[in-house]
C-alpha positions as CSV (number, residue, x, y, z in Angstrom):
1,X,84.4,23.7,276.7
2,X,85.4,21.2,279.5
3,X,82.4,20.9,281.6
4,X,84.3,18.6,283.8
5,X,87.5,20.4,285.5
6,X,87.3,19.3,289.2
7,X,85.0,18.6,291.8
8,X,84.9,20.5,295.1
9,X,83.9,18.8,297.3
10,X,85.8,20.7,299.8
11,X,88.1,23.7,299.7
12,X,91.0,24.1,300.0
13,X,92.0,20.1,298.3
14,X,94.2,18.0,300.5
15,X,96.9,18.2,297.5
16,X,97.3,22.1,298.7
17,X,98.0,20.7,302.2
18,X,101.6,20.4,303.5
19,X,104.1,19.9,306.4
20,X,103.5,22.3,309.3
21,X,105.4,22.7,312.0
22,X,104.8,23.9,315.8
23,X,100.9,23.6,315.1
24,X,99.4,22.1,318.1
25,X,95.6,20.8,318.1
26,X,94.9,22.4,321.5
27,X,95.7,25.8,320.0
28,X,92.7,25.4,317.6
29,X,90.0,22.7,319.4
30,X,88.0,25.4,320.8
31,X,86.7,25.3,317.2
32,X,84.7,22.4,318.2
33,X,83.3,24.2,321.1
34,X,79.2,23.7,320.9
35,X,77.0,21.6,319.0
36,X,76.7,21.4,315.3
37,X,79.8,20.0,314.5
38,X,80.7,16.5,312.6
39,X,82.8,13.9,313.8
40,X,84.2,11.5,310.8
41,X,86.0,8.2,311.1
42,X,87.8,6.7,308.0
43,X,88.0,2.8,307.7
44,X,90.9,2.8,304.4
45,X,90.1,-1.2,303.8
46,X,88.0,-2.6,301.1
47,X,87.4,-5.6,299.3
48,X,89.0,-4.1,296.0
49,X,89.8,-1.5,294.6
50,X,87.8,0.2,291.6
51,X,89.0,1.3,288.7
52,X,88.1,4.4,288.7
53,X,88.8,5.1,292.7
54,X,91.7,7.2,294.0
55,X,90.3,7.9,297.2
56,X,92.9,6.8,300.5
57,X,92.0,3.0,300.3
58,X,93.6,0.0,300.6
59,X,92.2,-3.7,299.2
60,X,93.9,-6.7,300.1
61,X,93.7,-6.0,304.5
62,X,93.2,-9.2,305.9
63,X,91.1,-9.4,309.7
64,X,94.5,-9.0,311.9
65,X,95.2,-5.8,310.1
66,X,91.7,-4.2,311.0
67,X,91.8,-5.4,314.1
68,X,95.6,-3.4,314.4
69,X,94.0,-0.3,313.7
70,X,91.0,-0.2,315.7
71,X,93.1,-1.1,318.1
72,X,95.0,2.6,317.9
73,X,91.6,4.1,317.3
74,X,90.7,4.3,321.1
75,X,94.2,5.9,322.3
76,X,93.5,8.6,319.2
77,X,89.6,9.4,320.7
78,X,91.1,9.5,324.3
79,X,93.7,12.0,323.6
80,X,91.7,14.1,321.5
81,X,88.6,13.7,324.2
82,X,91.4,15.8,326.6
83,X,91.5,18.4,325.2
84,X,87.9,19.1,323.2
85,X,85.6,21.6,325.3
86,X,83.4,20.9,328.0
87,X,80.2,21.6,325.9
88,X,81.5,20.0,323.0
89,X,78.5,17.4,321.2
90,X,78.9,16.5,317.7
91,X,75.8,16.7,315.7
92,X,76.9,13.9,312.8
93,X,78.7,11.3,312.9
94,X,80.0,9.4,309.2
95,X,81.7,6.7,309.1
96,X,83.1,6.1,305.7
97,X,86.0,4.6,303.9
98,X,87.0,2.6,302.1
99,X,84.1,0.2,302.5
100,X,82.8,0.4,306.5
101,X,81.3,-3.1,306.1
102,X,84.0,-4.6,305.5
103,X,84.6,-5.5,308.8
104,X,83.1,-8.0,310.3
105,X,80.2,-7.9,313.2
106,X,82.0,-7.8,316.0
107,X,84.1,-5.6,314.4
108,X,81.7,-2.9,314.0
109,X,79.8,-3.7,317.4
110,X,83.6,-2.5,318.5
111,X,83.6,0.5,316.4
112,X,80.0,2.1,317.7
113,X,81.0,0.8,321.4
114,X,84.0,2.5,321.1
115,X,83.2,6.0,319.7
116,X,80.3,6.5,322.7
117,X,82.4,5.5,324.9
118,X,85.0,7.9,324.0
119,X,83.5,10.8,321.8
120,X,80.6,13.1,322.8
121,X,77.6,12.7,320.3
122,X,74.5,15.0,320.4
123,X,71.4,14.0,322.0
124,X,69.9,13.6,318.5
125,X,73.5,12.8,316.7
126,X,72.7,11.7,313.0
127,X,74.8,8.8,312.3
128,X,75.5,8.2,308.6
129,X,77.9,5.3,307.3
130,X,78.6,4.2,303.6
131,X,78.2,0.5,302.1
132,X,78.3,-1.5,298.9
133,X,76.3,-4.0,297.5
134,X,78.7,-6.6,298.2
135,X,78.7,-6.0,302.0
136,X,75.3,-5.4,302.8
137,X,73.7,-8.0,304.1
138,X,70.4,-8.6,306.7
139,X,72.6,-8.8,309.9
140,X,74.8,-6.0,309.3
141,X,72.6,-3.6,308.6
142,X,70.6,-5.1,311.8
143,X,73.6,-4.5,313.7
144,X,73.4,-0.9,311.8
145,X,69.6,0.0,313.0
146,X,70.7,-1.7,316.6
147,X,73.7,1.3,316.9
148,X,71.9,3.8,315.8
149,X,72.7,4.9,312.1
150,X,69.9,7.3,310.9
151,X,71.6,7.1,307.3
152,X,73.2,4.9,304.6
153,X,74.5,5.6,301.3
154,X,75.2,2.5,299.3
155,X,77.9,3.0,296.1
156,X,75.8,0.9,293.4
157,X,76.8,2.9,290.3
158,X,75.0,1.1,288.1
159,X,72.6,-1.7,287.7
160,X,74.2,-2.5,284.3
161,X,76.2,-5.4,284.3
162,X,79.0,-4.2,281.4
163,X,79.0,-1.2,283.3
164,X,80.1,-2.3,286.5
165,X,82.5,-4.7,285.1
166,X,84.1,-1.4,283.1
167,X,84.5,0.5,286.4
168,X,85.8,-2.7,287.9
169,X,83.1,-3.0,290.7
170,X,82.7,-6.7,292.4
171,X,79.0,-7.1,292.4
172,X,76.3,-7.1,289.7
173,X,73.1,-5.9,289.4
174,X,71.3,-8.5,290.7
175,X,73.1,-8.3,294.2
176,X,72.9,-4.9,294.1
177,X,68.8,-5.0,293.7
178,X,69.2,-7.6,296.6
179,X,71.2,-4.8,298.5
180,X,68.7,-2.2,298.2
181,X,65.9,-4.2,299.5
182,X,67.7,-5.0,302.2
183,X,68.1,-1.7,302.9
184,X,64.9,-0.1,302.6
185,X,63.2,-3.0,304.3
186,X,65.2,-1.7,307.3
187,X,63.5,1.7,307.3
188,X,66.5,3.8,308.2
189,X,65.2,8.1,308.0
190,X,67.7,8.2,305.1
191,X,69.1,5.7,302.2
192,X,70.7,7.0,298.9
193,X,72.2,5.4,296.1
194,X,75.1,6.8,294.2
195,X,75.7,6.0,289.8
196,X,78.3,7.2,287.8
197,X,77.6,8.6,284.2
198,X,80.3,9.7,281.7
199,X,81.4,6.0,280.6
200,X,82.9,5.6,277.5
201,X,80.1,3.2,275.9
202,X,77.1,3.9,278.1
203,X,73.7,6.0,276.3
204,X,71.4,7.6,278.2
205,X,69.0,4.6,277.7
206,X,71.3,2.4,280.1
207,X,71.6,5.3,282.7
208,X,67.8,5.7,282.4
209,X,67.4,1.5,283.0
210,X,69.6,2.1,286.0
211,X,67.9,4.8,287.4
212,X,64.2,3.2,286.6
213,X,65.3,0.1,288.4
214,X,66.4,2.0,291.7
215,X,63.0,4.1,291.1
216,X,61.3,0.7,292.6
217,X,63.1,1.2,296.1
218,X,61.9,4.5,296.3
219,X,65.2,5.6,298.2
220,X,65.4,9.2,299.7
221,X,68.1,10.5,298.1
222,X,70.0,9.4,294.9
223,X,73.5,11.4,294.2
224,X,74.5,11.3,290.1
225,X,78.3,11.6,290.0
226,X,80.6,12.0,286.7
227,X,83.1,10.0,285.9
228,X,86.6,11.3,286.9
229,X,90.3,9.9,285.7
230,X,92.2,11.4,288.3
231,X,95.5,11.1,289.5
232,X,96.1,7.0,291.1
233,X,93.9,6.0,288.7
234,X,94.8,3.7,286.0
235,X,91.7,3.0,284.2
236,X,92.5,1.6,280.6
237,X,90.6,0.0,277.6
238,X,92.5,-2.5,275.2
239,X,95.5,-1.6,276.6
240,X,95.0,2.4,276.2
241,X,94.3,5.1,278.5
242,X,90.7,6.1,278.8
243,X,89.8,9.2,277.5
244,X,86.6,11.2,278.4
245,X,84.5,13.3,276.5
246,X,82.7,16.2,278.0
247,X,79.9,16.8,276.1
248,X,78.8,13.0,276.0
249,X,79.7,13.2,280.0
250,X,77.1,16.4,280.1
251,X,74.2,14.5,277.9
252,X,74.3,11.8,280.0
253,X,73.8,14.1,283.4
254,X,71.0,16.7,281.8
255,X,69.3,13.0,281.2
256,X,69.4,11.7,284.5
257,X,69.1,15.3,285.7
258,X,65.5,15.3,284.2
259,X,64.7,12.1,284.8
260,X,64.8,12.2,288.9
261,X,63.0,15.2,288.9
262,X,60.1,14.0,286.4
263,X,59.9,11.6,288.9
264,X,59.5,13.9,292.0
265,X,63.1,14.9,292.8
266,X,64.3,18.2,293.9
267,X,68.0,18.9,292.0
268,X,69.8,20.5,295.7
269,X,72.9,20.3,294.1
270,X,74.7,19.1,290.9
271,X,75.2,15.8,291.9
272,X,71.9,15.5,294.9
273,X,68.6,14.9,294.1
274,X,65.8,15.1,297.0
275,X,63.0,12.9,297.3
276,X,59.9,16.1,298.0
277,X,57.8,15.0,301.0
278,X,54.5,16.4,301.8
279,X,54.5,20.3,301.2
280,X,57.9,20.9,300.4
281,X,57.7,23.9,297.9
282,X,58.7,23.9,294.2
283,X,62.5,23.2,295.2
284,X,62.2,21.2,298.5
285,X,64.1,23.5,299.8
286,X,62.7,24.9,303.3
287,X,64.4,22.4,305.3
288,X,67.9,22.4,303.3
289,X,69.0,25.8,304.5
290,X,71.6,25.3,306.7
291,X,74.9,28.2,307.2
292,X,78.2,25.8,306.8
293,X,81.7,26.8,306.2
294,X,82.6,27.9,309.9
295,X,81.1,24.4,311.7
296,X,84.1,22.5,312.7
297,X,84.9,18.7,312.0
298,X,87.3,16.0,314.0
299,X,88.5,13.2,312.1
300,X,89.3,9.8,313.6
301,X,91.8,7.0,311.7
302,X,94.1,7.4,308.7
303,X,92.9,9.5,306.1
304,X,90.2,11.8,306.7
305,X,90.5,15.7,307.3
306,X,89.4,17.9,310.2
307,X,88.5,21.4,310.1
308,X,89.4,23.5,313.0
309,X,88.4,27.2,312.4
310,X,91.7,28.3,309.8
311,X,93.4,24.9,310.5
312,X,93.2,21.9,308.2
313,X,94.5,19.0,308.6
314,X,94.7,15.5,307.3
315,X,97.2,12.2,306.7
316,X,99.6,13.2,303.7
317,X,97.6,12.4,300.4
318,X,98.9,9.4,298.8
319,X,96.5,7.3,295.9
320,X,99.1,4.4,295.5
321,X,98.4,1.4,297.6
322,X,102.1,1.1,298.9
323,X,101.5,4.9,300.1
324,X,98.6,4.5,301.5
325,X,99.3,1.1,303.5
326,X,103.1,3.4,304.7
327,X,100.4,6.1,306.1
328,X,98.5,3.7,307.9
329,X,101.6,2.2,309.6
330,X,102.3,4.8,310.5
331,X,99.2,5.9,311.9
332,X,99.5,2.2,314.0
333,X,103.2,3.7,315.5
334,X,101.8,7.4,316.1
335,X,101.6,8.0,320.2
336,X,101.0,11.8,320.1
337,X,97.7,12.5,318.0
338,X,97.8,16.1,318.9
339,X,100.4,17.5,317.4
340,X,100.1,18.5,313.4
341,X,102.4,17.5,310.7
342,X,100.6,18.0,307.8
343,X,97.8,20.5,306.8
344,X,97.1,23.8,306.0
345,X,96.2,27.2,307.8
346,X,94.0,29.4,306.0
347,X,94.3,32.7,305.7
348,X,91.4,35.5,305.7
349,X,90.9,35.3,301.9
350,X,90.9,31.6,301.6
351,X,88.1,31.4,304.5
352,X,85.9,33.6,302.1
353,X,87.0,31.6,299.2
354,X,86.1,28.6,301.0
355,X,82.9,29.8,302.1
356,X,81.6,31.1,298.8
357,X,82.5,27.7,297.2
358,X,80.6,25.5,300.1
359,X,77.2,27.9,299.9
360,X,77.3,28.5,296.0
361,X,77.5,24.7,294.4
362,X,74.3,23.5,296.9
363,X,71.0,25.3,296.6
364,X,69.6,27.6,297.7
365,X,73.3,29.2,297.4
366,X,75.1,32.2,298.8
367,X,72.8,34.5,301.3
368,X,73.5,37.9,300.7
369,X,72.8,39.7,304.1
370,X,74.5,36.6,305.8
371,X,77.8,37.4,303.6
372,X,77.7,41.0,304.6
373,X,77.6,40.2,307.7
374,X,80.0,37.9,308.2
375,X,82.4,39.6,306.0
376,X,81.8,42.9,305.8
377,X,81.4,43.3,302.5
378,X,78.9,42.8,299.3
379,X,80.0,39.2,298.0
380,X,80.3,40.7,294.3
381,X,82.4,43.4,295.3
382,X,85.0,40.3,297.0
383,X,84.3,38.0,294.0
384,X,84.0,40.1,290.6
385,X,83.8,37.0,289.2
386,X,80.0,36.6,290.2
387,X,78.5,39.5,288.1
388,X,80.5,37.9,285.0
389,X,78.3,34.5,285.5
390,X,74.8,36.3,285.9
391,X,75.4,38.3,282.8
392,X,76.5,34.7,281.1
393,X,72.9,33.0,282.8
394,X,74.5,31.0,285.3
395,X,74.1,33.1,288.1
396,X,70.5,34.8,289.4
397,X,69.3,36.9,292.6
398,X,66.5,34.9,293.9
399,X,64.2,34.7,297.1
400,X,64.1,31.7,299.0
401,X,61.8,31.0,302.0
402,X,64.6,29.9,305.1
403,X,63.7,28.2,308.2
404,X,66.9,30.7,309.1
405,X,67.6,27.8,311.5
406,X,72.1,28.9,312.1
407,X,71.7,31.6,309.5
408,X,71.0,34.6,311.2
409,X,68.5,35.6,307.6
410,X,65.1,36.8,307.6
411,X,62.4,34.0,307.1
412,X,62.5,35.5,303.1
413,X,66.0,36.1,302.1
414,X,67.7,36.9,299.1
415,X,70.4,34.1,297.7
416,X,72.8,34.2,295.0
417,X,71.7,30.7,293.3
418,X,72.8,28.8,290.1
419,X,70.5,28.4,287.3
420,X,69.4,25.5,285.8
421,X,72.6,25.4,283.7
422,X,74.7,27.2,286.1
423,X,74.5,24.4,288.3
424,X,75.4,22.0,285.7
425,X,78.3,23.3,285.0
426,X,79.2,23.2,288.8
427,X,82.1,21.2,288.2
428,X,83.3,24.4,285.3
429,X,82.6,27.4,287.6
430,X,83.6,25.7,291.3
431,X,87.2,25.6,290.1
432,X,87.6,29.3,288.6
433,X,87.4,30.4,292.4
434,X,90.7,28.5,292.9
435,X,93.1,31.3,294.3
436,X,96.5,31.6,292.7
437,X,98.2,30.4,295.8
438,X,96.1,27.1,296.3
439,X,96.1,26.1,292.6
440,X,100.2,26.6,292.5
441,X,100.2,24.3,295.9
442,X,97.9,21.7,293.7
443,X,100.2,21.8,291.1
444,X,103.4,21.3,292.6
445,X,101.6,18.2,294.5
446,X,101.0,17.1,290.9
447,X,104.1,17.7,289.4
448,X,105.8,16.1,292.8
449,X,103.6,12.9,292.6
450,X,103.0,12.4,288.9
């Protein structure tokens, strides 16, 4: 069995988006209405492109180009500032990429000055933004503490140096050490560190080094992600494609899996592990809870998606570097940000579809009575496919304690949750809820693209 089939990260993916027309932005902002909703701004540029990466990036941008498109950034916030409600306050703001710091100090000073000045953040607005090694040095993240960012996730994938030279990273592990002390010197509320397992070549010894080493920092979150050769990518090994293996991919994660929670980490998801604080329970779970699938999010640049109740939208996926440098000059031409070329609208059973993925794949899972609710209906009787996983040991009714803070649940309410091996085989089940419609729209992008 292929543990590894896709990860969903989001539902519907942005290759089951496509051209729409006579879709306006006003028709759908009041989405946005209220707090609790994210704000995102993509920044495509990096230093270089890894090997593995088929994110929308570009390497190669030189200053003048950056400069070009925060320039359009500003005319973008102002036109979608028009139009968003009058009570509208975003509750997070991420600023991701790409690689953030990249750009230079005044640069960045521009980006923070520029989003408060045009975008309305929440009293208490958690600001998160994403570095690497490479980039992260004393008077950026000064400049980061300065402007506000509560939280940073730094990509250091491994402290191994034939590791990161595989998966074509530009640092080693010694810059990366220095990175993370940097980091935690600066005593943001939040710093997590992302690895990779599922190399070809790498034991669970060398993942276990990796993770020991970013033990000493202490950070307060660590995400484990598999290895994915996805479409864009061209990773290759004496002149041959790379080929994966599952069960050496899985090994390596129930390894690191028990490793961070040996060492006082609560497993929230296949990929998250939680530092516990003070009386967190057995799953540091009492402050996780949180209803999402129906909180909106507004995405500033090239490349990043918003979520406006049915409609989503986004730049046209491209994962070639000519495609995704066409989209960005194009993004530099655009004078109307408001009307929607490209997207998708949902329809009724692809909102619950979207919603059972988003609450399943993160603990504590899906909340019954919140389902029913919402819905109208038992959860099993809309997804058959649920009984067929708790018979199979993947799937359990379990009571969680909720701070029922959004959730409209009792303080002690009863969740659909993954086991223990349900939820590593996240990245098996997450994909089987694919509806025929969505996986054909996948496909064709495939077939289109490949």
């Amino acid at each position: 069995m292929n543990r590894y089939v896709q990860y969903m990260y989001s539902y519907p993916h942005k290759t089951a988006y496509g051209p729409l027309h006579n879709v306006n932005m006003r028709d759908y902002i009041e989405n946005l209405a209220g707090e609790g909703h994210s704000l995102y701004l993509h920044l495509p540029f990096c230093e270089s492109k890894c090997g593995y990466c088929n994110l929308f990036s570009v390497a190669g941008c030189v200053e003048t180009q950056r400069d070009a498109y925060l320039d359009v950034l500003p005319r973008q916030m102002e036109q979608y500032g028009e139009i968003l409600p009058y009570d509208t306050a975003f509750g997070d703001l991420t600023i991701g990429g790409g690689t953030p710091l990249l750009l230079d100090d005044r640069q960045l000073e521009r980006v923070f000055r520029d989003i408060r000045a045009y975008m309305p953040l929440g009293k208490d607005c958690q600001i998160v933004i994403e570095t690497a090694p490479k980039q992260t040095d004393r008077e950026k993240v000064r400049l980061l503490k300065e402007s506000g960012v509560t939280r940073v996730s730094m990509g250091i994938q491994s402290f191994d140096e034939g590791e990161l030279s595989w998966l074509g990273r530009f640092h080693d592990g010694r810059r990366a050490q220095e990175a993370a002390e940097i980091l935690m010197d600066a005593e943001f509320a939040c710093v997590n560190f992302d690895f990779i397992y599922g190399l070809p070549g790498q034991t669970a010894e060398s993942l276990s080094e990796s993770l020991e080493k970013a033990m000493v920092f202490s950070p307060d979150e660590i995400f484990l992600y598999p290895l994915y050769i996805k479409h864009g990518v061209r990773l290759e090994k004496d002149g041959k494609a790379v080929a994966l293996d599952s069960d050496h991919t899985f090994r390596l994660y129930q390894r690191g899996a028990d490793f961070l929670k040996e060492r006082g980490y609560a497993q929230i998801s296949m990929r998250r592990f939680v530092k516990r604080k003070g009386s967190e329970g057995v799953d540091g779970l009492q402050a996780e809870f949180r209803e999402c699938g129906f909180t909106g999010a507004l995405s500033l640049g090239c490349g990043g998606r918003s979520y406006l109740g049915r409609l989503h939208t986004c730049t046209p996926y491209r994962t070639t570097r000519q495609g995704a440098l066409e989209e960005i000059e194009a993004y530099l031409e655009r004078e109307d940000f408001l009307t929607v070329t490209n997207g998708i609208l949902l329809s009724e059973e692809e909102i619950r579809r979207r919603y059972v993925i988003k609450h399943l794949l993160i603990r504590p899972g899906i909340a019954k009575k919140m389902y029913r609710r919402i819905f109208g209906n038992e959860v099993t009787e809309d997804f058959p496919i649920l009984r067929n996983w708790m018979e199979s040991g993947w799937l359990e009714e379990k009571r969680y304690q909720s701070n029922g803070e959004g959730t409209g649940c009792q303080e002690d309410s009863e969740f659909l949750s993954l086991t223990e091996e349900g939820l590593g085989l996240s990245d098996y089940i997450g994909p089987q809820l694919i509806s025929a419609d969505i996986r054909k729209k996948m496909l064709d992008w495939e077939r289109i693209n490949g």
